[in-house]
N, C-alpha and C positions, 0 to 999 in steps of 0.2 A: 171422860172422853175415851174413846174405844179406839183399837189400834190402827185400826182404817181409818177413823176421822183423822190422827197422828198425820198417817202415811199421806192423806188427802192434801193435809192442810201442809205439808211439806213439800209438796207434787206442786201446789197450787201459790208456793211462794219463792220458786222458785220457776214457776212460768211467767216470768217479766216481761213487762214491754219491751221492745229494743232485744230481744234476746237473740236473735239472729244476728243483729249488729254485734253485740258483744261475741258470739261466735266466731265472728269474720277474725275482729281485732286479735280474740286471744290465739286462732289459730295462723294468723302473721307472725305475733309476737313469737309462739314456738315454734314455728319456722325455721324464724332467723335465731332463736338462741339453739336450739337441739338439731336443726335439719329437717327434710320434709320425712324423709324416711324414719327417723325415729321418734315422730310424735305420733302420738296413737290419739282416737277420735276419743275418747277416755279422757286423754291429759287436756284437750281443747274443751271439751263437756266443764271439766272440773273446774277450769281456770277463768271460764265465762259463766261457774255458777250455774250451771244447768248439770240435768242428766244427760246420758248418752242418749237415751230416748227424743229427748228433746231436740238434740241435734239433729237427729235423722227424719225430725219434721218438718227441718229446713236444708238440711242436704243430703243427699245419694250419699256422700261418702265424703273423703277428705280432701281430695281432687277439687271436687264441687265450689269447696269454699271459695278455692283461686280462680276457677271459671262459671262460676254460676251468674254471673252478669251478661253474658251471652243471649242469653235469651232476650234482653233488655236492648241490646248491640240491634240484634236483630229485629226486632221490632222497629226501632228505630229508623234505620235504614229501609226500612218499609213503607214506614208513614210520609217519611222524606221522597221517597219517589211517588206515591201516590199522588203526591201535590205538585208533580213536573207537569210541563207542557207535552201535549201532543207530540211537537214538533222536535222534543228533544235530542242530541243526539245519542251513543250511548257512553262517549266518556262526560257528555254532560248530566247523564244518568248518574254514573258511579263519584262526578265530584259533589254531586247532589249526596250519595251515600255515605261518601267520608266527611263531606263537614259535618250530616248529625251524627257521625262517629264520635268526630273531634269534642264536637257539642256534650255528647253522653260524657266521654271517657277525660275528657280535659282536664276537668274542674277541679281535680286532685292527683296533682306531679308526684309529690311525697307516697302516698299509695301507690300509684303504678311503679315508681322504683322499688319499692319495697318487695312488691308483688312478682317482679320483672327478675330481680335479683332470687331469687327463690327457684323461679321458673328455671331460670338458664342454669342452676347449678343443678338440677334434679332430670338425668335422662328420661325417666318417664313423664313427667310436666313437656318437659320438650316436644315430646313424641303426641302427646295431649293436646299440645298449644296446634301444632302442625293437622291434627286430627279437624278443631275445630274451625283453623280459618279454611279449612278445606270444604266446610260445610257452609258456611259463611260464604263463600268464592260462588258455592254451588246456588245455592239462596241468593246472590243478587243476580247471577246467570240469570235466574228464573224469571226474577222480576224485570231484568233489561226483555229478556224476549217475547214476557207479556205486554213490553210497551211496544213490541213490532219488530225490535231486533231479530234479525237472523243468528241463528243459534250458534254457529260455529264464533260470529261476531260479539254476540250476549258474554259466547265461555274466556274470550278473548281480554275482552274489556273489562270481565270479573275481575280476573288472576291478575291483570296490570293494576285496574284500580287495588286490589290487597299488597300487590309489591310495595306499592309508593305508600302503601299507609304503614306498612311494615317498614320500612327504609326510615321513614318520618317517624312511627313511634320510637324505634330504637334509638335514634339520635336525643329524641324527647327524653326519653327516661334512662339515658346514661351522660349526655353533654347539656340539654334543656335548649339546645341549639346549636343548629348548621356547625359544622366545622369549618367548613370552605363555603359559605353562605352566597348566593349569587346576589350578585349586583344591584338587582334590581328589587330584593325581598328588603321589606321594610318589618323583621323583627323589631317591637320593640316593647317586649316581654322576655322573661326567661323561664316562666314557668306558666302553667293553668291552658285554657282551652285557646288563646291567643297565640299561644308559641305552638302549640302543636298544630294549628290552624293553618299558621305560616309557615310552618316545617314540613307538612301534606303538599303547600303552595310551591315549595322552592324546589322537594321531589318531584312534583309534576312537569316544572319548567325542566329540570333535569332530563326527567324520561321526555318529554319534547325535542333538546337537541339532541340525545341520543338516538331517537327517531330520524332527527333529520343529516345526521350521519357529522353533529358539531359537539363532541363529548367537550365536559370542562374541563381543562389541565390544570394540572397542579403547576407546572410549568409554561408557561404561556410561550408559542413558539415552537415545542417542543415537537420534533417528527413521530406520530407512533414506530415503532420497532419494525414493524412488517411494512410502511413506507420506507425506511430509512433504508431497509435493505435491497427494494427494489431500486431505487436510485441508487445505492452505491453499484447493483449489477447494472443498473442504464450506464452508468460512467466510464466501469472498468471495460463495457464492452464497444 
């Protein structure tokens, strides 16, 4: 055997199935034992048994690993409005977008904390994360205004629909639920596509009374500060 066939047959046993998947895992695992900054695409190649070559036929870079689902996000939420009514409105649009959000991204709590945990500790993950739902925000814009929304309305109902999924995922993959959970959500999961399902439900009911000018209190009863003050100047005067 000649040394190319060697080199061949070592290239070629080492291009396994699943080899992306074992890239995702090993560059989680170095992650969280060394940090995002001090793994190199090298130590993640090595530890999933691949070359670096390999890697870079599944990812841009190392960034990638932790957002290369995105594109998958987005589609998503594409297909889900395509299959809305004419009629619809556009936050009926965007809760169309976030349940197959919830649908894609649910099914595995344990990974999104993992992932989530990474993210927040690394300023440029962060700065990354903020890049991508910005493009995400912009992407459903487009899609509400090809169902007939008015644009300033489309970019409107984007950014609100991303708050409340933002608001809802964090809660998902640091408590698995509501902290102060409204009254009315019927949790009754703590982890996978259910809890994050109803943690999207209970942020919406949220930004609804905040809309309608009824925020929750932690204290029920309680005067906001900026009433409390203007009655006490109605009283003294």
């Amino acid at each position: 055997m000649s040394l190319n066939d060697i080199t061949y047959a070592g290239a070629m046993a080492r291009w396994q199935p699943g080899a992306r998947a074992r890239l995702s895992e090993a560059a989680l695992e170095l992650y969280d034992e060394r940090g995002f900054e001090q793994t190199m695409v090298a130590d993640i190649a090595e530890r999933a048994g691949v070359t670096a070559r390999t890697f870079f036929r599944h990812y841009a870079d190392k960034r990638e690993v932790l957002f290369s689902g995105w594109s998958l996000l987005q589609g998503a939420t594409a297909s889900a409005l395509k299959e809305a009514s004419a009629d619809a409105t556009a936050m009926e649009l965007v809760q169309l977008a976030l349940d197959a959000t919830a649908q894609l991204i649910g099914a595995d709590q344990a990974r999104a904390r993992r992932r989530q945990a990474i993210i927040a500790a690394t300023p440029e993950l962060r700065e990354r994360e903020l890049i991508k739902y910005d493009a995400l925000a912009h992407d459903l814009a487009q899609a509400l205004h090809g169902h007939g929304i008015d644009p300033v309305d489309a970019a409107l109902a984007a950014h609100t629909g991303l708050a409340i999924y933002r608001v809802a995922f964090d809660q998902w993959t640091t408590t698995g639920s509501t902290d102060h959970p409204d009254e009315t959500s019927e949790t009754s999961e703590t982890s996978g596509t259910g809890a994050l399902t109803d943690l999207i439900a209970d942020a919406t009911r949220r930004h609804q009374r905040l809309a309608e000018g009824n925020p929750t209190r932690e204290h029920p009863g309680m005067t906001p500060p900026a009433r409390r003050a203007d009655s006490d100047q109605g009283r003294s005067s």
